[in-house]
Every structure is written in C-alpha cells, then in structure tokens.
Backbone as CSV, one residue per row, in Angstrom:
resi,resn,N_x,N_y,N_z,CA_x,CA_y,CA_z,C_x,C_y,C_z
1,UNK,0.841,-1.197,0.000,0.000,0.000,0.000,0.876,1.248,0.000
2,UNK,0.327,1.918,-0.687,0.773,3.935,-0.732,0.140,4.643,0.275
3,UNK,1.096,6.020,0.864,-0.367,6.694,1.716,-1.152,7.163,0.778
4,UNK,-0.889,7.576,-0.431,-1.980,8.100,-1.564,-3.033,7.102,-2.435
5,UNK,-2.568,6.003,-2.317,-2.923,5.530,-2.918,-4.230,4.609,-3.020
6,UNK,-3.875,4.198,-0.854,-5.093,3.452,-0.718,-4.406,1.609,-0.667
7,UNK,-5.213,0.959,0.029,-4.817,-0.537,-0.089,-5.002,-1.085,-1.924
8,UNK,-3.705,-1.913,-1.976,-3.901,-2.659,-3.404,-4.862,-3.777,-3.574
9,UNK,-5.430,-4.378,-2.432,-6.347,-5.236,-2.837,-7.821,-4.656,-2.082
10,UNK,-8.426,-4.318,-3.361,-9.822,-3.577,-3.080,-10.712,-4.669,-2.741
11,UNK,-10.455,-5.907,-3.017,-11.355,-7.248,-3.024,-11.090,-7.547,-1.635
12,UNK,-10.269,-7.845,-0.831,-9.807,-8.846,-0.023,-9.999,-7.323,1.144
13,UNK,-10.533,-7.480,2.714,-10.527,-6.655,3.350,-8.832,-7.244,4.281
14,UNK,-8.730,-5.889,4.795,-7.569,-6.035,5.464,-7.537,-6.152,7.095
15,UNK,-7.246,-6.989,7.924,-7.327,-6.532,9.225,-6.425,-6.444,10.142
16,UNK,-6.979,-5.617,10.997,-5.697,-4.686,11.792,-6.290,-5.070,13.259
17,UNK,-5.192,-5.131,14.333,-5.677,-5.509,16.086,-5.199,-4.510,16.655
18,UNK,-5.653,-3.607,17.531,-4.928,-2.845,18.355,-5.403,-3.150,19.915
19,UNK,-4.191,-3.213,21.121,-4.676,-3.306,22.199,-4.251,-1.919,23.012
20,UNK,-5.836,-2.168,23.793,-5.131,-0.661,24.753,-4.203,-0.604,25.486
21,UNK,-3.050,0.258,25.671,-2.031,0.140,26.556,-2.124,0.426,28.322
22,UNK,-3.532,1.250,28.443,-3.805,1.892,30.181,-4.641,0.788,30.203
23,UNK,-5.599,0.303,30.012,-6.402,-0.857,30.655,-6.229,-2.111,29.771
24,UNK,-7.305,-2.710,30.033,-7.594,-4.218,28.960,-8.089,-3.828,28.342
25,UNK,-7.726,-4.174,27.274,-8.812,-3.843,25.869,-8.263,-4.253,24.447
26,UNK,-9.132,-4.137,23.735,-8.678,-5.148,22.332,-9.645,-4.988,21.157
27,UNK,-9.263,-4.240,20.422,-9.437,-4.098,18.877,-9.412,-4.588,17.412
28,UNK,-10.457,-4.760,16.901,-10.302,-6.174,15.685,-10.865,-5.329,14.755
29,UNK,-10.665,-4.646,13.608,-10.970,-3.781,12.675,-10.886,-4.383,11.300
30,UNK,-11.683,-4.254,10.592,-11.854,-5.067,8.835,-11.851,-3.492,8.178
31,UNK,-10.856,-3.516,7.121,-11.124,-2.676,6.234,-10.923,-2.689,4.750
32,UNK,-12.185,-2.414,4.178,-12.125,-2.460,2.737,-12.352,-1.622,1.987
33,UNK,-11.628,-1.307,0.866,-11.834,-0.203,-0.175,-12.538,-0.911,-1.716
34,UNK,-13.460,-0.069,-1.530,-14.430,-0.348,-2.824,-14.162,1.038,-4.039
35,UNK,-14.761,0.469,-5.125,-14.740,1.532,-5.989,-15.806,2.849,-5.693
36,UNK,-16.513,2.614,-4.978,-17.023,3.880,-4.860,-16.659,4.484,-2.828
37,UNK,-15.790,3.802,-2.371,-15.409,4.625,-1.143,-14.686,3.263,-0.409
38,UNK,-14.755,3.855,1.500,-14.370,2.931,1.889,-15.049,2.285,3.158
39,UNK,-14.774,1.012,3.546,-16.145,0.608,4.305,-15.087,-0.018,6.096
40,UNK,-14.981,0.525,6.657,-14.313,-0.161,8.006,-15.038,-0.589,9.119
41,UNK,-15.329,-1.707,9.718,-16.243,-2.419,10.535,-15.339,-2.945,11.821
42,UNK,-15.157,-2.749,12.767,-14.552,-3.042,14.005,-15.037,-3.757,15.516
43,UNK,-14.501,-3.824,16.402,-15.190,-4.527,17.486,-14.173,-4.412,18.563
44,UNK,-14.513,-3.449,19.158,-13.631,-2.883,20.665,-14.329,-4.068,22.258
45,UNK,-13.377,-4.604,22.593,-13.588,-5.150,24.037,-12.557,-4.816,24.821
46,UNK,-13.721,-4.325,26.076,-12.615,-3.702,27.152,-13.169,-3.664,28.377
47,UNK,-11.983,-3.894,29.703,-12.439,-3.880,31.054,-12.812,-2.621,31.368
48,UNK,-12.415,-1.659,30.778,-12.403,0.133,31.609,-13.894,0.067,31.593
49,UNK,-14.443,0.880,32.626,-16.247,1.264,32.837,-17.260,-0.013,32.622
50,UNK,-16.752,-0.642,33.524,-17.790,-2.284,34.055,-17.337,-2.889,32.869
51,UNK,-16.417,-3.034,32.226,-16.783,-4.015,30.612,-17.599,-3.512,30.200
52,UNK,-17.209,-3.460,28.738,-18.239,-3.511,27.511,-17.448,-3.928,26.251
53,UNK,-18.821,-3.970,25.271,-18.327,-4.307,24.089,-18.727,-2.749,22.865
54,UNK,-18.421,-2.774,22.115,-18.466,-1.420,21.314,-18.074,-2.141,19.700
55,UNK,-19.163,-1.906,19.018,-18.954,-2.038,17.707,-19.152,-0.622,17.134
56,UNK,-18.116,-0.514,15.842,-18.223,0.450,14.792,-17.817,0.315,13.673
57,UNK,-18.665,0.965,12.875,-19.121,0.965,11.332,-18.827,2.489,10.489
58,UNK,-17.822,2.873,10.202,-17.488,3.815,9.442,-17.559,3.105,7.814
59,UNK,-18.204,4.538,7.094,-18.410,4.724,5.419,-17.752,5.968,4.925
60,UNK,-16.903,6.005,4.403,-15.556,7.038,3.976,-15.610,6.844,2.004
61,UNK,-15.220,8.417,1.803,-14.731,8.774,1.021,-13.796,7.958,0.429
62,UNK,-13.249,8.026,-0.729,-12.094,7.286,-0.780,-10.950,8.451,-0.566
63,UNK,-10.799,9.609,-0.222,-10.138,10.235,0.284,-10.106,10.337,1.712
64,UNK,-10.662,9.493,2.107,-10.842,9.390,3.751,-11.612,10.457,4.076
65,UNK,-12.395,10.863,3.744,-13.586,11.787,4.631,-14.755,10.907,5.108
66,UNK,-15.204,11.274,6.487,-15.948,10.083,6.637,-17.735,10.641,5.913
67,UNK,-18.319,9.826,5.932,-19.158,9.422,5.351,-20.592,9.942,6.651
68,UNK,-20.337,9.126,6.695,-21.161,8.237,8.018,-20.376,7.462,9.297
69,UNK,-20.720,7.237,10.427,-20.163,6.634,11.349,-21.643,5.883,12.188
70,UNK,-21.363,4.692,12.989,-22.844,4.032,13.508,-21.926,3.163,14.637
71,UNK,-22.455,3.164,15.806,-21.788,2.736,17.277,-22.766,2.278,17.805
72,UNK,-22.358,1.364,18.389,-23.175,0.200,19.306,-22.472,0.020,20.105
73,UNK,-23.038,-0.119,21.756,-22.178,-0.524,22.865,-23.178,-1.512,23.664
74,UNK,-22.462,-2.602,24.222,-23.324,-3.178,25.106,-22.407,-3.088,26.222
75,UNK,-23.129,-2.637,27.302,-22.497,-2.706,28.941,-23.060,-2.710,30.457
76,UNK,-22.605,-2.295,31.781,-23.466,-2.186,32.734,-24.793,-0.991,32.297
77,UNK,-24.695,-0.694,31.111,-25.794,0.734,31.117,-26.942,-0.138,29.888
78,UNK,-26.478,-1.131,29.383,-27.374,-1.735,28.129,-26.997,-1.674,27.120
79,UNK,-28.265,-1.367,25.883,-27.443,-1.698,24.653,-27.544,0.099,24.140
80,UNK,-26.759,0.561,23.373,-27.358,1.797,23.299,-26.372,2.079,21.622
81,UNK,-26.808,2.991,20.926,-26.574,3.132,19.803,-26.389,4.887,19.434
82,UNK,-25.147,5.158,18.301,-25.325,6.305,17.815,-24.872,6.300,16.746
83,UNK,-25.714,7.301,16.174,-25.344,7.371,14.732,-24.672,8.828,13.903
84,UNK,-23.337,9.026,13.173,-23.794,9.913,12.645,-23.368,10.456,11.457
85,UNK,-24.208,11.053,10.515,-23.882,11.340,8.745,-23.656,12.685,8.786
86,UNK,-22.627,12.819,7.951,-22.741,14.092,7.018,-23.466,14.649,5.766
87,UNK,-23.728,15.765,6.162,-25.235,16.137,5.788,-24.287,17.764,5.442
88,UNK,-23.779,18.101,4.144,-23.355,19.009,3.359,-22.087,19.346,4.149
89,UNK,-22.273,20.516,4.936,-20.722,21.550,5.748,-21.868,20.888,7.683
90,UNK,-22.365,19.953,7.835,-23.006,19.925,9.098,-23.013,18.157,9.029
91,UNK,-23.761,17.919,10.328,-23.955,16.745,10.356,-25.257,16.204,11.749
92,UNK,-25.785,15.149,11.015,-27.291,14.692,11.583,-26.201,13.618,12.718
93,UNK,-27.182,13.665,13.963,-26.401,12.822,14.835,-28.262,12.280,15.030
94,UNK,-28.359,10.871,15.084,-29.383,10.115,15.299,-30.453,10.722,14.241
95,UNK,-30.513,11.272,13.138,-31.157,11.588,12.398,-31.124,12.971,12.180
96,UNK,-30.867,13.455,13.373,-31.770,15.288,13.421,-29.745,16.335,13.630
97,UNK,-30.211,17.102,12.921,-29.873,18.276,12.625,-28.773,18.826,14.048
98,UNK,-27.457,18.860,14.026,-26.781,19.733,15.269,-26.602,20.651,14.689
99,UNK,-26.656,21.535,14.739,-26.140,23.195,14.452,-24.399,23.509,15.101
100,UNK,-24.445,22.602,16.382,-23.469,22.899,16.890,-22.389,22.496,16.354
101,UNK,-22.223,21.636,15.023,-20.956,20.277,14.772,-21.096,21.149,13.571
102,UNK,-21.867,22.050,13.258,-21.270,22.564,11.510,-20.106,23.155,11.295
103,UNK,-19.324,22.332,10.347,-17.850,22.820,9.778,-16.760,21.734,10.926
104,UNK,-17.387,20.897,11.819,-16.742,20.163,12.184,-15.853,19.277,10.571
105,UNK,-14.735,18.848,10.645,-14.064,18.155,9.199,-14.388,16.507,9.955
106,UNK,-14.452,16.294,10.882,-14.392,14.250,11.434,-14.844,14.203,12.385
107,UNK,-15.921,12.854,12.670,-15.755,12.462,13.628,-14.637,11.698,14.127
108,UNK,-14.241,11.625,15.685,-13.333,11.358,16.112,-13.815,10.639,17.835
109,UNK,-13.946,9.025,17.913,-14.496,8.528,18.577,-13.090,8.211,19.110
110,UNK,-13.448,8.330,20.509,-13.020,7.998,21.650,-11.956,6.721,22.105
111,UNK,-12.714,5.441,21.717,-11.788,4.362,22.225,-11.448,3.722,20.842
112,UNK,-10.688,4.259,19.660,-10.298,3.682,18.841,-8.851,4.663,18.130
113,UNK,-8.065,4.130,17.042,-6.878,5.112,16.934,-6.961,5.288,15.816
114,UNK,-8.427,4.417,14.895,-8.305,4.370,13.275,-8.970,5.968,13.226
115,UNK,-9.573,6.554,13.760,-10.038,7.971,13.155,-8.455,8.669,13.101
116,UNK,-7.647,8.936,13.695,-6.779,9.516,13.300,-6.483,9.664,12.274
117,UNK,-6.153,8.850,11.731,-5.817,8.648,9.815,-6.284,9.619,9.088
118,UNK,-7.694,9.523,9.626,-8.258,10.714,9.149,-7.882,12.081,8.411
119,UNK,-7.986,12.674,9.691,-6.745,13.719,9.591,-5.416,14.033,9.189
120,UNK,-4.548,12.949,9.830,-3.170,12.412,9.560,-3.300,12.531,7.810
121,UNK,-3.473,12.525,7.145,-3.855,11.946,5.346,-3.464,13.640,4.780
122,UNK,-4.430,14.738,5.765,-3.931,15.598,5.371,-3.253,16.597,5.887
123,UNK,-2.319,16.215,6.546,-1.117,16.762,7.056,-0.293,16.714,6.139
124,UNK,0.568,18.028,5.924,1.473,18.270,4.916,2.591,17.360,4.916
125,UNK,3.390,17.051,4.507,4.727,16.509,4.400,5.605,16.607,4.981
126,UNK,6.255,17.988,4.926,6.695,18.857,5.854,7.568,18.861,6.926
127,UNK,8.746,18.899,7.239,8.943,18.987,8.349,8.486,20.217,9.484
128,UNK,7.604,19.754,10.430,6.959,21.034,11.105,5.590,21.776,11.047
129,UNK,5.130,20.257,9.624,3.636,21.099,8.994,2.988,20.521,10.554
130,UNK,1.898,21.307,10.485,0.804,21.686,11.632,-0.623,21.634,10.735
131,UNK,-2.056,20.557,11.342,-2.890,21.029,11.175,-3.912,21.038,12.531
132,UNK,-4.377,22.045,12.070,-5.521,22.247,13.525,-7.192,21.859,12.753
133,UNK,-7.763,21.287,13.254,-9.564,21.095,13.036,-10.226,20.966,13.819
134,UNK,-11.999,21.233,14.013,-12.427,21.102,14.794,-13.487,19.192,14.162
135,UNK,-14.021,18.979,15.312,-13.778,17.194,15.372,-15.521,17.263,15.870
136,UNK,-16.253,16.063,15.455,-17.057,15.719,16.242,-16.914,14.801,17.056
137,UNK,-16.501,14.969,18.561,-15.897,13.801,19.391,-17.223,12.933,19.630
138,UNK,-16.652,11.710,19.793,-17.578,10.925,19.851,-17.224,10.137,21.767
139,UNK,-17.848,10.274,22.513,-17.736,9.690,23.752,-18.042,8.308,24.094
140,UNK,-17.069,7.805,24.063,-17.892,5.958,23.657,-18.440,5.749,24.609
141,UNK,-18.262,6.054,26.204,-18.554,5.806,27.273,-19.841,6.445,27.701
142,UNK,-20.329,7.758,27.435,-21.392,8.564,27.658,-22.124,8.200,26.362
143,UNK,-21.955,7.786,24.970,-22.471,7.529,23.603,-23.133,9.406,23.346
144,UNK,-22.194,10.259,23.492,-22.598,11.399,23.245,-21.759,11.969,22.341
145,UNK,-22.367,13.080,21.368,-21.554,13.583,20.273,-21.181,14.631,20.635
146,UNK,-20.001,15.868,20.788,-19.890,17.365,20.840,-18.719,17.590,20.073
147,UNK,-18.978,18.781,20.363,-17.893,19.869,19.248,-16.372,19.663,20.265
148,UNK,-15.408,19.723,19.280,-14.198,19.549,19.644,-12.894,19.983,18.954
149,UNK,-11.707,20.116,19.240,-10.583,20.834,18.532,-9.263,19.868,18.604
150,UNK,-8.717,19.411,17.533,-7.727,18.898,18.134,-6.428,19.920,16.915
151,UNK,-5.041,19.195,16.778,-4.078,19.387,16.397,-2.982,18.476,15.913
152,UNK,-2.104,18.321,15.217,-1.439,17.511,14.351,-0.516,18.211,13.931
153,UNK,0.963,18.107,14.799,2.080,18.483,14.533,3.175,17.286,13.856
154,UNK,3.653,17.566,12.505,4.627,16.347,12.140,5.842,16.561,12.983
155,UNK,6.375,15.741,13.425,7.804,15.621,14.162,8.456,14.623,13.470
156,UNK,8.200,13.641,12.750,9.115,12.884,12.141,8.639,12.180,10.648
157,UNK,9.251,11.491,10.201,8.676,10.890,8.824,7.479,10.285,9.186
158,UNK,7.695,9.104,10.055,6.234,8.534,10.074,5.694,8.942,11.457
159,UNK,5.633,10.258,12.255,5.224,10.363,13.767,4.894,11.674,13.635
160,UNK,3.663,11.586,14.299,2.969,13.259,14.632,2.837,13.183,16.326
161,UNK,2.659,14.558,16.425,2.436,14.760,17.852,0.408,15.084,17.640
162,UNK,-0.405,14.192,18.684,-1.611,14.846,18.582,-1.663,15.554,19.771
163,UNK,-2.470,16.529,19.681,-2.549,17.646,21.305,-3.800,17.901,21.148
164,UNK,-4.743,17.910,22.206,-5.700,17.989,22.222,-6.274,19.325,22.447
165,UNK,-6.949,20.808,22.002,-7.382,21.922,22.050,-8.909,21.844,22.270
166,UNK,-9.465,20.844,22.770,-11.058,21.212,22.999,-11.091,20.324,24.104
167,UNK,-11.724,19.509,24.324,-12.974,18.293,25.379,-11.699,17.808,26.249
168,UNK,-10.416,18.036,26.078,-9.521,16.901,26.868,-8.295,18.071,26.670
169,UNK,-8.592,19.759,26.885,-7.136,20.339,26.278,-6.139,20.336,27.768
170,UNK,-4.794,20.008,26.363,-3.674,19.973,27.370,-3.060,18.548,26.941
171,UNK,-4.130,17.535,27.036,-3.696,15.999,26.242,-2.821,16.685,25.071
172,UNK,-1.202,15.743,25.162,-1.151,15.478,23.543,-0.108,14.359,24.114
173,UNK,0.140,13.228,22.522,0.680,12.156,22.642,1.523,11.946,21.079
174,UNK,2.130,11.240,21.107,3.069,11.081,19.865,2.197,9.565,18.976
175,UNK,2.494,9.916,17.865,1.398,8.704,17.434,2.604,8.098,16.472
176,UNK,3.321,7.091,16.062,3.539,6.156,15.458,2.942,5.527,14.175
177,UNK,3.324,5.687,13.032,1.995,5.475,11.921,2.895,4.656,10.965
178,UNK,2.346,3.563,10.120,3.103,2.782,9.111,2.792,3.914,7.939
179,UNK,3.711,2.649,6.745,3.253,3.748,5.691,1.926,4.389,4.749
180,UNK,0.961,3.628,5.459,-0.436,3.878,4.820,-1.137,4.958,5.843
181,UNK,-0.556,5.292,7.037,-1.080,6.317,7.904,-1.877,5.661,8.888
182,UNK,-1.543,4.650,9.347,-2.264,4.319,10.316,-1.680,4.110,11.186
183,UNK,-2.511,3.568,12.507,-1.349,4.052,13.807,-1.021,3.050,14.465
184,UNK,0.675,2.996,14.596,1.112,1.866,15.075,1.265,1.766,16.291
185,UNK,1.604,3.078,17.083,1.689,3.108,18.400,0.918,4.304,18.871
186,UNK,0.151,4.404,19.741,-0.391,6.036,20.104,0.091,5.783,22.021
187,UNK,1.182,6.745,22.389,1.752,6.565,23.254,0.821,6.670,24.365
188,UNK,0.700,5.708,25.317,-0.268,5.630,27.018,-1.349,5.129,26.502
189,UNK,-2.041,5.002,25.438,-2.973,4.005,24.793,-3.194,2.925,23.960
190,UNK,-2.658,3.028,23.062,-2.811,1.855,22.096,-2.116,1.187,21.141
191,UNK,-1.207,0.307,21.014,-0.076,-0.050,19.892,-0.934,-1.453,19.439
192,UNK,-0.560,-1.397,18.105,-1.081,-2.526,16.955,-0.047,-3.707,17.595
193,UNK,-1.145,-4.672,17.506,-0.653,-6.330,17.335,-1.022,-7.101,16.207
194,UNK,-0.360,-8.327,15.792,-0.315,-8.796,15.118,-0.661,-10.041,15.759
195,UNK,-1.639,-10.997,15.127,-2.507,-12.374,15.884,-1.412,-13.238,15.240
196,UNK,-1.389,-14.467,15.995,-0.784,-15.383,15.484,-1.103,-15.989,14.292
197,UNK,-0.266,-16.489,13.601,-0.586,-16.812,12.235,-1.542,-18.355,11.976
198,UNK,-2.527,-18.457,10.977,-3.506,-19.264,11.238,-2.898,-20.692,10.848
C-alpha cells in the first residue's frame, strides 16, 4: 500500500488488532476499499467502565472523509446506539440536525486510533507542517456527540504529535503510523498487534 494511494487489494478486506495500553482492551478492525469509497467495521472489548463491548461501522470517502459513522455498545448501562452522517458543511447525529458540529471536518471517537488517519492523510509533508480542526468527538462511554478541537504536529517521517485543544485540552501524545497512515503506536494508549498466524 501507498499513503496516496489506498490498499492494493480492493477485493480482499484487510485486518488490523490494536490493544489498549492503560487498561484491557482489544481491537479487531476489517477494512475495505471499494470503488465507490471505503467501508471499516470493528469490534472494541474492554475492562475500563464495568466491561463492555463497542462495535463500529465507518463509510468514507475514498479520500478518507468520513461518510457516516454508527456505534453500538453493550455494557453495565445496556445496549445503546449512535449514529452519525454528514449532511453538506453539518452533520445529523441520530437523524436530526446539530447546528453545533457545523464545519466540524471528522468524527473522532473515543476508544479507537483508526479515526486519526483521518486527519493524519492531510497533514502536509513537511517537516513542522501543523494542522488544527475542529472534530465531532464521539464519547464511547457517555455515547454522546460534541464539538471539539484537536491538532497535528509532524515531528518525524512517520510520527505526529496529537494535542488535544477542545474536550480533553492539554492531552497530547506522539502517534507512530506505518506507511499507509495508520497508527502503530499512540503513546499511554494503544499499539497494533499482530494475531498469530492461522
């Protein structure tokens, strides 16, 4: 794979494991690129907040803009669900209209490291390029959507610094990324594993 380019096998989905590094937890992500965008389906299990389980369903651009995003959690609180599309320069969260998320560029959910990419895709080259956006954070734990700010400083060929400017400011962490932009290590949370071979 290229970072421009996208995975070479559009047929065959690809999958990726990430475990959390502060608690238990464990990440199983399918991703496939079709000719008309891209489709990533995942499944987060984790001890933090009584256990739960958390599925998600992102529909992307083939430039990586997301699409749509759809979350399911089952835990001590039940089963509970959110949804949410982009709907022109705004976006519908459970169907209806926020005013507050317009000109947000991503959602950006909580207990996973694949939204990064996101962003990461369009970060300059650069040594030193910087981008700032505002985010629709997604709270996996509360299943609530709000407005948010983050940042994306390059520090190395394949490593950005993320810093957080809205819901969590003051956070920032160094992220680790292969060559397709995805994240291999996100420091105090989450580094990719590889399952044993079948």
């Amino acid at each position: 794979m290229t970072a421009t380019d996208g995975p070479r096998t559009p047929d065959a989905p690809e999958v990726f494991f990430w475990r959390r590094t502060d608690v238990e937890g464990l990440e199983r992500l399918e991703l496939t690129v079709a000719p008309d965008g891209i489709l990533a389906t995942s499944t987060v299990l984790c001890l933090e907040d009584g256990g739960f389980r958390l599925d998600h369903r992102w529909w992307l651009t083939r430039d990586w803009r997301a699409r749509s995003l759809h979350v399911e959690r089952w835990g001590t609180g039940g089963h509970r669900r959110l949804v949410l599309e982009r709907s022109g320069d705004g976006w519908l969260v459970d169907g209806e209209p926020r005013r507050d998320l317009d000109g947000a560029a991503e959602p950006d959910l909580s207990v996973t490291p694949f939204c990064n990419t996101f962003p990461i895709r369009r970060l300059p080259l650069g040594p030193g390029a910087r981008l700032t956006l505002d985010t629709c954070y997604v709270d996996a734990a509360a299943m609530t959507a709000e407005r948010s700010r983050q940042r994306y400083d390059r520090v190395g060929p394949n490593r950005v610094r993320f810093v957080d400017l809205g819901v969590a400011a003051g956070f920032e962490a160094d992220l680790d990324l292969d060559d397709d932009w995805l994240v291999l290590r996100y420091a105090g949370l989450f580094e990719r594993v590889a399952p044993a071979p079948a």
